[in-house]
N, C-alpha and C positions, 0 to 999 in steps of 0.2 A: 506595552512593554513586554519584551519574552529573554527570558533569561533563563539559564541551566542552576539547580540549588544542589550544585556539587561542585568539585574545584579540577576536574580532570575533563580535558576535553569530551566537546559532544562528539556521537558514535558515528560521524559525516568520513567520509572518504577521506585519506591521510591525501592524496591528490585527485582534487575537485578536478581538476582540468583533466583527467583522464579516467572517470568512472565509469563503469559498465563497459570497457573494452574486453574483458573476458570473456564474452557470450560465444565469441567465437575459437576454435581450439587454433592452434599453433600452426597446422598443418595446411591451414584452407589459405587461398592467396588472398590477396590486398582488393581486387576488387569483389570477391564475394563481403568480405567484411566491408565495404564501402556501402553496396548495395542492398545490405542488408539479408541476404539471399541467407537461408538455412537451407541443408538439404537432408531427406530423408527422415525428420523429426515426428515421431509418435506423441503428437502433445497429449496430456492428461486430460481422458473426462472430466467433466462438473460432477460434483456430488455433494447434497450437504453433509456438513462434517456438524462432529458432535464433543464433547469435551472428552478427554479422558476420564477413564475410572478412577482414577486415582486423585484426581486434579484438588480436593476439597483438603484432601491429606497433606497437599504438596503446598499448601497457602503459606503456612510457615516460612518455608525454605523464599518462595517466591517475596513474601513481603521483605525479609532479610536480605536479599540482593536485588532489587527495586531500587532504580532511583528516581528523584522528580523533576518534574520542568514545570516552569510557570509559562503559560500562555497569556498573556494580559493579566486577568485577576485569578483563569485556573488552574489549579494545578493538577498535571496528570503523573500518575506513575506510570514506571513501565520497567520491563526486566533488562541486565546486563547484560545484550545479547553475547558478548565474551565469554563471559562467566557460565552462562546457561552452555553454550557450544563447549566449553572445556567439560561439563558434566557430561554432556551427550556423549563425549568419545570415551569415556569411563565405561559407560554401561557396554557390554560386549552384548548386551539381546539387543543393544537397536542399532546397528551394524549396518544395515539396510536404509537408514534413514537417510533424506535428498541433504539434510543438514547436513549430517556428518560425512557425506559424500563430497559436500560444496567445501567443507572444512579442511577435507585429507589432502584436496586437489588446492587449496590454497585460493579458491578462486570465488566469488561474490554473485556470478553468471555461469551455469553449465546450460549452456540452449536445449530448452526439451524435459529438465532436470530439475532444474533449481535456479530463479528467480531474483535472487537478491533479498528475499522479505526480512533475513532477519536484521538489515541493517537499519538505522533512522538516517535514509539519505536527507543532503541539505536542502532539496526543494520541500520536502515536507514540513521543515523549521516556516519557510519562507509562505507556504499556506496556512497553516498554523496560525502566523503572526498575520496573516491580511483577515483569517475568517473572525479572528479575535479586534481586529480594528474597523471592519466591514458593517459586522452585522451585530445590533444590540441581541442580545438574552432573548429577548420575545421572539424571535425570528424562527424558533426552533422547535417552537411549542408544537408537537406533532407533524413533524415534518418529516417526511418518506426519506432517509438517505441513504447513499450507498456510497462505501469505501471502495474503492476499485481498484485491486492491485496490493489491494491495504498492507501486505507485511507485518509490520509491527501493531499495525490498527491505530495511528493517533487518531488521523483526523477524522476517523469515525467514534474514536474515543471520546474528542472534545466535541462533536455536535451530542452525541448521547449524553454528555452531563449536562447540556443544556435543553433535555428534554426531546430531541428526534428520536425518532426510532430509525436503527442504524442495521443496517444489512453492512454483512464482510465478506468480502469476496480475496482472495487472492489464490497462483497459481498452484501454492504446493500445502496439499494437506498436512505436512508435517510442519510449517511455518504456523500454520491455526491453530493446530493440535497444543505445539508445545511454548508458543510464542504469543500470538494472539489473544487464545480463550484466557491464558494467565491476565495477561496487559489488561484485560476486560473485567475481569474479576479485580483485580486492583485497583481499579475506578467505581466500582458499584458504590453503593451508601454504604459506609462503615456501622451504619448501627442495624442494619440488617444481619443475622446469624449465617455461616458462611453455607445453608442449606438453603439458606432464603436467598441469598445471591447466584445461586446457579440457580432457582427456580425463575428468578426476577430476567434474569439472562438467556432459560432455556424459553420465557415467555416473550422476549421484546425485541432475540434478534435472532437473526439465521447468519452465520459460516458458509461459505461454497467455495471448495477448491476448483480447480481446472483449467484448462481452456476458455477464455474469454466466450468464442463460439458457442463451443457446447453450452456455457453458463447461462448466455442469452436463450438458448434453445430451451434447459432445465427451468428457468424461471420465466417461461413465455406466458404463464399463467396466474404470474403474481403479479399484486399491484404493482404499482410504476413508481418512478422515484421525483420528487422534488426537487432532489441536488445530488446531482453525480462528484465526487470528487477524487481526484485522481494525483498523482506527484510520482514525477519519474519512471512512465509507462512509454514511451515513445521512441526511447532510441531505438529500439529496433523497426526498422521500415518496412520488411516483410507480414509484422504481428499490427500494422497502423490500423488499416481496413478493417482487422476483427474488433479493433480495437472502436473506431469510431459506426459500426454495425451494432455493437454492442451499447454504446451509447443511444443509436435512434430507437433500439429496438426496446431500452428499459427508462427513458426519460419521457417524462412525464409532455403533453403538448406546450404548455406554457413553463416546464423546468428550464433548469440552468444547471451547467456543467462547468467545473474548475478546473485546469490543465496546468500543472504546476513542471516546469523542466528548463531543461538548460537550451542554451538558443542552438548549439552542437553537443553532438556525443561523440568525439574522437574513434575513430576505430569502424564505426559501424553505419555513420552516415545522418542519422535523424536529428532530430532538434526542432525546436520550436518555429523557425523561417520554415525550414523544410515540409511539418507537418500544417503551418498553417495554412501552403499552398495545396497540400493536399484534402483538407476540408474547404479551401474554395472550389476545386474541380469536385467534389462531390455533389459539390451546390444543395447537401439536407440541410448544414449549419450557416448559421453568419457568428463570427467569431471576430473579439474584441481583444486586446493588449490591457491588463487592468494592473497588471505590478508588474515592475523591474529594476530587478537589484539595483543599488548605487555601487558598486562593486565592478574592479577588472572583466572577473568572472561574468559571462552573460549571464543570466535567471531570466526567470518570468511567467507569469498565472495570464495564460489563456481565458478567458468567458465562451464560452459557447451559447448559445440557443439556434432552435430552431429557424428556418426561415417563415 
């Protein structure tokens, strides 16, 4: 069962059928947005990221505008990314931040910029509910995984309460900073003291902002992962290849990968048909169809593995 224990809608696109068409600016024509084409793009280095200074002081504020969701039987917190964005544009020292960048421009997608992370898009509900009906409790017990794209971090959220050790990756360090490491702290064990939960955190998982590439390249030296999971990384078809590079290069030989998205993304070209035929001509993966919404809406969670 997954259900929200609030009474105001979940934080999913106001129109599903048209999310992430932003990426692209106003000015570029119809087939560079088709083809997915960016040009001229400085993506961010990888680099691990680290909590803020402050972040232990900020627990308060954060648990007070936190709300929950039940995943089958867990419940995760996590913060109101509205509420947290209307603070950001407050403060006049973080002016510079890709949040409130993404905020002033009214937009979810600046390509190169800012990402989307601080929203809970609907594919990640929809992994969520399959990892929760999938796999018992025991499945997790030291299990290498990685959040990829994480944003908000659930679904690295809800394997780390079931005992994985969870690696977060997503592209803008200001989404980790002020979004993630909170959400993270909000899930630790409550009868730890809140100095024990940033030690218990700075011990069991690592943060990496950037470029997927570079990310691959920065953690070429770390162990490998068990379970890649991923929701809503695909529309765009220029960023596919880093994307599934990044995968061979940090999944484990016998891992498995979840690919959570919609079958189209309006505006920009990609979707689930489109990138499956791109992991056939690859020929690293063989990939499986393992959920699909009963909904108008297409959805659906890819499998990966190796061949």
């Amino acid at each position: 069962m997954f259900k929200f224990n609030f009474d105001v809608k979940a934080e999913s696109s106001e129109d599903p059928e048209a999310v992430k068409t932003d990426i692209f600016s106003k000015q570029e024509n119809s087939e560079e947005r088709e083809s997915g084409i960016t040009k001229d793009i400085d993506w961010y280095l990888s680099e691990k990221v680290q909590p803020l200074d402050n972040i232990i002081s900020a627990m308060d504020f954060y648990e007070l505008n936190a709300k929950e969701m039940e995943v089958g039987k867990t419940t995760i917190k996590h913060l109101v990314a509205g509420f947290l964005l209307e603070d950001l544009k407050e403060q006049s020292h973080l002016v510079n931040l890709d949040l409130r960048k993404s905020e002033e421009k009214h937009s979810d997608l600046i390509s190169g910029v800012y990402e989307g992370g601080a929203k809970i898009w609907e594919c990640t509900e929809d992994l969520l509910l399959y990892l929760s009906e999938k796999y018992e409790d025991s499945f997790w017990k030291e299990k290498r995984v990685l959040d990829l794209g994480c944003g908000c971090g659930l679904l690295g959220i809800y394997a780390m309460k079931h005992g994985a050790r969870v690696d977060f990756q997503d592209y803008n360090k200001d989404v980790l900073e002020y979004i993630t490491y909170p959400n993270i702290l909000l899930n630790v064990d409550d009868s730890l003291s809140e100095d024990e939960k940033l030690k218990f955190v700075d011990n069991s998982t690592t943060l990496y902002s950037g470029d997927w590439s570079h990310f691959a390249e920065l953690t070429r030296d770390v162990e490998k992962y068990d379970l890649i999971l991923t929701s809503e990384t695909i529309y765009n078809i220029a960023n596919q290849q880093k994307l599934l590079d990044t995968f061979a290069g940090r999944l484990k030989s016998d891992g498995v990968i979840l690919v959570a998205a919609k079958s189209h993304y309006f505006g920009v070209g990609g979707g689930l048909e489109q990138f499956s035929e791109n992991i056939r001509l690859g020929n690293v993966f063989q990939s499986e169809s393992v959920w699909q919404a009963d909904e108008n809406l297409k959805r659906g969670i890819l499998q990966l593995k190796f061949k």
